[in-house]
Structure formats: structure tokens, C-alpha cells
RODOSE-973338 format. One record per residue (C-alpha): residue number from 1; x, y, z; residue in one letter. Coordinates in nm, 3 decimals. Example, Ala and Ser with C-alpha at 12.3 -4.5 7.8 and 13.67 -1.06 7.14 Angstrom:
! residues 2
  seq       c1       c2       c3  type
    1    1.230   -0.450    0.780     a
    2    1.367   -0.106    0.714     s
***
This chain:
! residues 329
  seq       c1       c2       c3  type
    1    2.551   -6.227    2.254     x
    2    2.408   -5.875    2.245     x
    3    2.589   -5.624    1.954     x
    4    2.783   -5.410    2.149     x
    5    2.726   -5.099    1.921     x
    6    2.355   -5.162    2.021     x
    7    2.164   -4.918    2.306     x
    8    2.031   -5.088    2.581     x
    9    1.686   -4.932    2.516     x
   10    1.430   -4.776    2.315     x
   11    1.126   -4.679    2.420     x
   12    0.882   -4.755    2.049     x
   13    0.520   -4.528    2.098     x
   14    0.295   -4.540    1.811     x
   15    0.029   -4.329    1.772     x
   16   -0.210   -4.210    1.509     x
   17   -0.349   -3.813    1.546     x
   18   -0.253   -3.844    1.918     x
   19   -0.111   -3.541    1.960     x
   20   -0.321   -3.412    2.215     x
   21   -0.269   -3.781    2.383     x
   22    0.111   -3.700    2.374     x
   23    0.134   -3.345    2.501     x
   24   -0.040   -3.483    2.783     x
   25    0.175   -3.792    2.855     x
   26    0.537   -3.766    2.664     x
   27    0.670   -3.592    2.933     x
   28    0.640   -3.809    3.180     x
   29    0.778   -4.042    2.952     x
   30    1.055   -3.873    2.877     x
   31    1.136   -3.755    3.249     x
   32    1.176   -4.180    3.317     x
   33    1.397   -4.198    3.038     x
   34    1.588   -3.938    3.155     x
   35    1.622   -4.026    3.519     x
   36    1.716   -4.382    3.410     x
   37    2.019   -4.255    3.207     x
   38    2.150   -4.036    3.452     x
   39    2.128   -4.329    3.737     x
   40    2.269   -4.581    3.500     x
   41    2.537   -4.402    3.284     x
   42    2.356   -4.575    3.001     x
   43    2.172   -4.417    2.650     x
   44    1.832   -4.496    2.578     x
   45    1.604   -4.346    2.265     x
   46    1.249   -4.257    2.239     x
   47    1.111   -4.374    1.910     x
   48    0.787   -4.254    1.757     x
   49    0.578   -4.397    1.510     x
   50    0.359   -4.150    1.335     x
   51    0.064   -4.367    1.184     x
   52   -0.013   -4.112    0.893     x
   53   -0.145   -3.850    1.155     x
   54   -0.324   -3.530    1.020     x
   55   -0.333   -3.356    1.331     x
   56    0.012   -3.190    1.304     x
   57    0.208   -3.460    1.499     x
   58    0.540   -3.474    1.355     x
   59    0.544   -3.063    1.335     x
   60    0.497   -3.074    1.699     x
   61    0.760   -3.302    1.797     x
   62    0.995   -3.164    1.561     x
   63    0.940   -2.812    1.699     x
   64    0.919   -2.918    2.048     x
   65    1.090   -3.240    2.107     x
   66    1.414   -3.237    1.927     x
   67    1.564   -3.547    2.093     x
   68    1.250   -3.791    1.947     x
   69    1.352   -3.995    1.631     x
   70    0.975   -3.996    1.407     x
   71    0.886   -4.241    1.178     x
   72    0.645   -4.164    0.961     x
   73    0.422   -4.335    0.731     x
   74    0.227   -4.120    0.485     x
   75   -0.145   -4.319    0.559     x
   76   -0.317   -4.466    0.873     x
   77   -0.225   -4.875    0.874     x
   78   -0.293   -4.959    1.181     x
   79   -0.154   -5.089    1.546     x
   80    0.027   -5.357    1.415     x
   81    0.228   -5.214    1.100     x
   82    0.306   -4.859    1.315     x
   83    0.430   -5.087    1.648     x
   84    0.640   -5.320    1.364     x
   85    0.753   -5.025    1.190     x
   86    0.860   -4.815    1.528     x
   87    1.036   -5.155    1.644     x
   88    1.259   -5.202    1.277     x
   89    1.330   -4.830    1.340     x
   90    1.506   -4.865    1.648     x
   91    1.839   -4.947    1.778     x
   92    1.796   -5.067    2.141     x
   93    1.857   -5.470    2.266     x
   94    1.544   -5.410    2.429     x
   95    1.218   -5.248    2.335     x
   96    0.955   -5.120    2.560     x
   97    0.647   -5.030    2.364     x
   98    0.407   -4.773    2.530     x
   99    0.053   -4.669    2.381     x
  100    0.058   -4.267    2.376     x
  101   -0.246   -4.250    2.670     x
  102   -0.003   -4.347    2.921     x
  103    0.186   -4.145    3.198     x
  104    0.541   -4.418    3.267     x
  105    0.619   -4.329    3.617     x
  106    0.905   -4.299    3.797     x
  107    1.144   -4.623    3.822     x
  108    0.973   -4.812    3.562     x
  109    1.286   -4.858    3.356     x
  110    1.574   -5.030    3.584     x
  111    1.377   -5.329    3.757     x
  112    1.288   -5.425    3.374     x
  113    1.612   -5.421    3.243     x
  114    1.758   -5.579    3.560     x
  115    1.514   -5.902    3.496     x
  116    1.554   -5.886    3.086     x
  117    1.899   -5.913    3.154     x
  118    1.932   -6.172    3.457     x
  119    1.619   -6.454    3.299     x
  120    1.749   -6.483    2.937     x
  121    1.494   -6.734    2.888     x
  122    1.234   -6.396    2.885     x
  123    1.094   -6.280    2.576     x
  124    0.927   -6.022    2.734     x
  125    0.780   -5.846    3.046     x
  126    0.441   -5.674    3.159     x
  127    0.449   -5.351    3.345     x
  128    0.187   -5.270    3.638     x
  129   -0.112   -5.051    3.504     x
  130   -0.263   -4.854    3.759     x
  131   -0.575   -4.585    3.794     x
  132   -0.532   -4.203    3.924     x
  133   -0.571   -4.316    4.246     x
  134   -0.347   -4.548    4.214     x
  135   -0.565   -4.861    4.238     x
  136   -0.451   -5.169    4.022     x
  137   -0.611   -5.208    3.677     x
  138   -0.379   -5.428    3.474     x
  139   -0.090   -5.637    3.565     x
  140   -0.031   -6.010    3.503     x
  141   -0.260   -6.197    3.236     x
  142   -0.401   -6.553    3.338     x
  143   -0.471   -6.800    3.066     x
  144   -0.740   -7.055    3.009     x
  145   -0.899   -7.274    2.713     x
  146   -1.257   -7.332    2.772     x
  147   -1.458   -7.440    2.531     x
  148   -1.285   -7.380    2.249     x
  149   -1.154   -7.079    2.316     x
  150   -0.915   -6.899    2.490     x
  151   -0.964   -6.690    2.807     x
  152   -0.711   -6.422    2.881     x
  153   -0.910   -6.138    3.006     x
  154   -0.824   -6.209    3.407     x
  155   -0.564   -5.998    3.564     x
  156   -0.322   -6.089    3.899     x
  157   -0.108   -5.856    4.075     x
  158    0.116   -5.928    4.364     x
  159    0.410   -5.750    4.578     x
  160    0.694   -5.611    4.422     x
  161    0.976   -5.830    4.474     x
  162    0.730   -6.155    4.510     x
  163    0.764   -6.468    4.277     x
  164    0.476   -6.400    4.036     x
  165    0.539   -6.666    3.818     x
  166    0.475   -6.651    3.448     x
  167    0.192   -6.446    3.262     x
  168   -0.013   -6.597    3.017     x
  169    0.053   -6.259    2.768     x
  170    0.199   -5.913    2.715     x
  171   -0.013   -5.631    2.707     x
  172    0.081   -5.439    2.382     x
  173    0.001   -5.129    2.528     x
  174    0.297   -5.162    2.792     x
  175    0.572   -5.429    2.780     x
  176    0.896   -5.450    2.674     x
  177    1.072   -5.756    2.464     x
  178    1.382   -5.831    2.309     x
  179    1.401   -5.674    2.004     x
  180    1.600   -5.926    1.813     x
  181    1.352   -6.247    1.904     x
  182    1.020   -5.972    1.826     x
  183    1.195   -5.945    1.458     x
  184    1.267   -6.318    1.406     x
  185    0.936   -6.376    1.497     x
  186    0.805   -6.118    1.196     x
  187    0.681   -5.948    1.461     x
  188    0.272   -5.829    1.510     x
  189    0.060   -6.048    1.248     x
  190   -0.011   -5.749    1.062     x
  191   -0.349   -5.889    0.906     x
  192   -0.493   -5.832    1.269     x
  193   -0.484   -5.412    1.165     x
  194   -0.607   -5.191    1.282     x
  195   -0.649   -5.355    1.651     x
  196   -0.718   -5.629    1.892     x
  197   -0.541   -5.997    1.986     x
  198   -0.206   -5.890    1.788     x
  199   -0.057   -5.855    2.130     x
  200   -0.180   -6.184    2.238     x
  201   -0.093   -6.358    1.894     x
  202    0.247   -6.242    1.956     x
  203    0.253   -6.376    2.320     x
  204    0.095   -6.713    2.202     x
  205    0.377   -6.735    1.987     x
  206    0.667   -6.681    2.175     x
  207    0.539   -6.868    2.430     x
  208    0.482   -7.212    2.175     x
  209    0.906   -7.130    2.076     x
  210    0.973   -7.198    2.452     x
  211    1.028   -6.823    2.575     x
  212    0.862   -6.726    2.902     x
  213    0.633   -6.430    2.931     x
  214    0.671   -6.247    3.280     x
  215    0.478   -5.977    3.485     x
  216    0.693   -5.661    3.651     x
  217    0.496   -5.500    3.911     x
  218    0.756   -5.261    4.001     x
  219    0.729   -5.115    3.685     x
  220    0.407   -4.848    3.646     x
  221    0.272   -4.706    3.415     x
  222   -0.091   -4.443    3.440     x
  223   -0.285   -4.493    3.190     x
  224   -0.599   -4.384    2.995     x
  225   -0.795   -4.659    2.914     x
  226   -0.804   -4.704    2.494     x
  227   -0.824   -4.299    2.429     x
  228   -0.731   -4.343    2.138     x
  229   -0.906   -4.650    1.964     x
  230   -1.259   -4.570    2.153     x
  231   -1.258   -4.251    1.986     x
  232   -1.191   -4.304    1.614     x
  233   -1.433   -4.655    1.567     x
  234   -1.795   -4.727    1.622     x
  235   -1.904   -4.981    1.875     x
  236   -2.005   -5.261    1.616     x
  237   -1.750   -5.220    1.373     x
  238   -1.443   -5.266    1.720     x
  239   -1.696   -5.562    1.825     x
  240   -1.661   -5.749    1.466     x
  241   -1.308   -5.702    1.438     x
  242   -1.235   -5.818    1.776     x
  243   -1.428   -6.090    1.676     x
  244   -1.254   -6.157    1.332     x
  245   -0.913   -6.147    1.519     x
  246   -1.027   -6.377    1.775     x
  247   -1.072   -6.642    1.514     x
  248   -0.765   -6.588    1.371     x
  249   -0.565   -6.638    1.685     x
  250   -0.733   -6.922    1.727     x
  251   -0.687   -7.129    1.372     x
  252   -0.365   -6.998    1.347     x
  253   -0.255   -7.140    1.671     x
  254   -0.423   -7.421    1.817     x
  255   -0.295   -7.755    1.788     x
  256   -0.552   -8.007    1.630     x
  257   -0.753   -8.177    1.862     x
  258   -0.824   -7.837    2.030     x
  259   -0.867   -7.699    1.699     x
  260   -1.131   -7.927    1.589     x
  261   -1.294   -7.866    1.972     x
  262   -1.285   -7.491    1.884     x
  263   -1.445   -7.509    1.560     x
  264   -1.741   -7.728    1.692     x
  265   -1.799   -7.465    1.980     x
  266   -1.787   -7.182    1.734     x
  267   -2.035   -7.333    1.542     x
  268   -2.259   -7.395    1.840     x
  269   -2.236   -7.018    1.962     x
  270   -2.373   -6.904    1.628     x
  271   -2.745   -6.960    1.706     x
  272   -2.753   -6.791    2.079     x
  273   -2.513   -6.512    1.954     x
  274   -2.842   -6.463    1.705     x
  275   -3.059   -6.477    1.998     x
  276   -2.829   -6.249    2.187     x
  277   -2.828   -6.040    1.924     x
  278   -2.480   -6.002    1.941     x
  279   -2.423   -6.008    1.563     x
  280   -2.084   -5.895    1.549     x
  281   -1.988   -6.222    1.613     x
  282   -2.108   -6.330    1.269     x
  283   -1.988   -6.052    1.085     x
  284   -1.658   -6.106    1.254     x
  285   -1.722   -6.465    1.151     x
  286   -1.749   -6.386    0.770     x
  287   -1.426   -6.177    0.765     x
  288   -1.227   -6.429    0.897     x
  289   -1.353   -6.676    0.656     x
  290   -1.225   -6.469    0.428     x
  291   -0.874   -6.456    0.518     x
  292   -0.867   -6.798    0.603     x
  293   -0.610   -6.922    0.262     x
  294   -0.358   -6.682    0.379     x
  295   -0.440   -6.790    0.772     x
  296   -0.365   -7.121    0.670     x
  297   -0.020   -7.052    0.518     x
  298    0.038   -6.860    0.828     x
  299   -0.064   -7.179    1.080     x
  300    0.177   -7.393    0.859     x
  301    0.473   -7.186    0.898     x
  302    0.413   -7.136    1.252     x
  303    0.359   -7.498    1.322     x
  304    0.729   -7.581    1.242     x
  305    0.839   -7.318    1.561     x
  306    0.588   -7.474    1.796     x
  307    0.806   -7.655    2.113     x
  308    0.520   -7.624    2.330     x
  309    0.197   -7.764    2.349     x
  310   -0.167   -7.585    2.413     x
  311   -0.207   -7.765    2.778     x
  312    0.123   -7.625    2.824     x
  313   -0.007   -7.287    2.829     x
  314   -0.295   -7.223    3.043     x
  315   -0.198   -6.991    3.354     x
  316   -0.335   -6.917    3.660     x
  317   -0.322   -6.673    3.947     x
  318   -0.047   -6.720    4.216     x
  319   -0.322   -6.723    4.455     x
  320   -0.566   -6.907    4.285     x
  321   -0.526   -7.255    4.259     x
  322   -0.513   -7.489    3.938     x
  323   -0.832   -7.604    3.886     x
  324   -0.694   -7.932    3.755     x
  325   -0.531   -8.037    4.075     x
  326   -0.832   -8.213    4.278     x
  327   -0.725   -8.202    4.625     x
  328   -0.852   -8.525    4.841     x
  329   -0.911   -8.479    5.215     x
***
């Protein structure tokens, strides 16, 4: 049962010398918050989670937003240890992490808690992403293993109040979870710092436990496409350690047999990446192999949670059908 003494929310933003990113955004943020509270007679918090900023970010919201509880960490760790840090920090049954690029728009907040609360069996929810105009961007993720490796890039959308069935992951940029099963879970792999596949790690996770991952299109959210991460990193250096992570997720979480399919496709990929001349992928290669003793200890740790199996996992569209169901006429 939930602790009583407990809010039902907190709202968990890292950020690292966004301050610029959050004069443009925290108020909308903090508008939602408000409106929620004053149509549900509940409390809610807004947690930040300075990253070591040196831009003046914790001045600022001291000076100009009293009601924000900072947490502050004297140097720059990462997405991963700030989200994990902002999360321990705060007191709400429920946590719905936002990136700082993002505008939350108005009646985000109730259909989320209304679903949290009626489908226990939820770890978490995605919120709808949307452009300026309006236009969907990100909503839904669909799930597939194909040679060797996981394919999560594809989006679905669909009505508000429509059954969209499960989603393969959260996005970390703007979900919210239940705060007690992100902490028994140790919550982000922190070895996937600074960015990239900790948010799908996570998902992969929960989802191999037996929770069920689910997609909220009533709930919006504006946002500015990786502001903050596309300005502070150079194209080959986000490349390898997207790369690096990738592997990770992978030998950390794949059952055998696909494990052993995985590692024969990654070998094969290594001569037309050359050709490609998309060396990142061998650079990303080489750090993983590097971790890989303390991956290991990770994978056997995690294999004693797993309820689910891999071909458990793979989703698909609501519109699009299964492509292994082979329909006869």
C-alpha cells in the first residue's frame, strides 16, 4: 500500500547549465503543476537536479523560484546519476521526470495519475510529444529484435481515450513511474553516463519483472528536440557512446540463445561499418569491451528478476499488424 505521509507527485527535471533551457520552459511546468493542485485538492513538488551547472542555475531558482527543492551535485555526472539523484530526493508515490527543453501543457497531470492509480500492474507511462504546430513527434515506442539487435526507434500514436495497448519503452525525457519499483530496481544503470539507452535499459527491465509499460496520449508535453545534449558533445564522440550503450543493453539483457545470435551479428557488422565508414561503431565497440567484467556481474544479478522472456517483448503498432501472424486466404 502507498505511505500515506507520501505526496502523490513530484515532478524530477535534471538539467546541467540549462538555465536558459529552464527560463524558457519551467513555467509552463509549473503553471500544470499548479492547475493540477488546485483541481485536485492534492500537493505535488517540483524537484530539480542541478548536474554541477556553472551557468548560475541554482542562484536563479533560488532567487526566482522559491517553491523548487534543488539538488545539487558539485560536478557534471551525467543523465543517469542527476535523474537517480533527483528521484532519491523526492517524496512523491509517483515521479514524472521531464528533460528541461520541454513546455508540459495543460492537463498533462490528471489522466496520468488517474491510469497509475487504476492499472497497478504499470510501472510507468509515456506522455504525447508534440511539435509547435502541434504535429505528433513522439508517443508510444514499438519493439522489435532483428538480427541481433533491438529495434525501438518506431513511434505510434492513437486517440485519446483509445486502447493503445502496451509500449515497448519509456522515453526518459517524459514519463512518469512509480517511484518505489524505479528505486528497487537501482534505478538508471549509471555506467550508461552521460546519455543514451538508460531509459530503455530501465524499460527492458521492468518489463522482464512482469510490469507493463503504457503510452498516455492525453498527456503533452512541447518539446525541443535534445537542446541540451546536441549542444555540449561532438557528433562522433554521441555516435560511439550510443554505440557503447547499445552493447551494453544488449549483453546485459538478452537471454542466451538471442545473446549468442547478437554477438554473431555484431561481429558480422564490423567489416561494412568499416566500409561505411561509420567507425563509431568500433570505438563504441572497444569501450564496451571494456566494461564488460562489471557488465557481467550486472547480467547475473539481473537474470534472477527476469519473469519474462525476450519473445515476450517485441511490440507493435495498434494498427500495424504482427508480422508473425501469417494470415491464409
Amino acid at each position: 500500500m502507498p505511505d500515506a505521509a507520501l505526496l502523490p507527485l513530484s515532478i524530477v527535471m535534471p538539467t546541467w547549465n540549462g538555465r536558459e533551457l529552464l527560463e524558457r520552459h519551467l513555467p509552463a511546468v509549473m503553471t500544470e503543476l499548479e492547475s493540477w493542485e488546485s483541481a485536485s485538492g492534492r500537493s505535488g513538488e517540483l524537484v530539480i537536479s542541478d548536474d554541477g551547472s556553472c551557468d548560475g542555475t541554482a542562484a536563479w531558482l533560488v532567487a526566482h523560484w522559491p517553491r523548487v527543492r534543488l539538488e545539487r551535485s558539485p560536478r557534471n555526472r551525467g543523465f543517469a546519476p542527476a535523474v537517480n539523484a533527483g528521484v532519491a530526493a523526492a517524496r512523491g508515490e509517483y515521479v514524472l521526470l521531464l528533460n528541461n527543453d520541454l513546455d508540459l501543457l495543460p492537463g498533462a497531470i490528471a489522466p496520468l495519475l488517474e491510469r497509475m492509480a487504476a492499472e497497478p500492474e504499470l510501472f510507468g507511462l509515456t506522455l504525447r510529444a508534440e511539435r509547435c504546430s502541434g504535429e505528433f513527434e513522439t508517443g508510444g515506442k514499438c519493439g522489435r529484435l532483428r538480427r541481433g539487435f533491438w529495434e525501438a526507434w518506431r513511434n505510434f500514436d492513437c486517440p485519446p481515450g483509445a486502447a493503445c495497448g502496451d509500449s515497448f519503452a519509456l522515453v526518459g525525457g517524459f514519463c512518469i513511474f512509480r517511484r518505489q519499483s524505479f528505486l528497487a530496481m537501482g534505478g538508471l544503470d549509471q555506467d550508461f553516463a552521460p546519455y543514451y539507452w538508460e531509459d530503455l535499459d530501465l524499460s527492458y527491465r521492468a518489463r522482464k519483472r512482469g510490469w507493463r509499460l503504457g503510452y498516455e496520449p492525453r498527456a503533452r508535453v512541447r518539446h525541443e528536440i535534445s537542446a541540451t545534449t546536441l549542444r555540449h558533445a561532438g557528433a562522433f564522440r554521441r555516435a560511439a557512446i550510443t554505440e557503447r550503450n547499445r552493447f551494453w543493453f544488449h549483453w546485459k539483457n538478452l537471454d542466451r540463445k538471442n545473446l549468442l545470435a547478437h554477438a554473431g551479428w555484431a561481429a558480422a557488422m564490423l567489416p561494412q561499418m568499416a566500409l561505411k565508414g561509420k567507425f563509431s561503431y568500433h570505438a563504441g565497440l572497444i569501450r564496451a569491451l571494456a566494461g564488460l567484467p562489471r557488465l557481467l556481474r550486472k547480467r547475473q544479478q539481473e537474470r534472477a528478476c527476469w519473469r519474462r522472456q525476450d519473445a515476450e517483448l517485441e511490440v507493435f503498432a495498434p494498427t500495424e499488424p504482427d508480422p508473425r501472424i501469417f494470415i491464409r486466404i
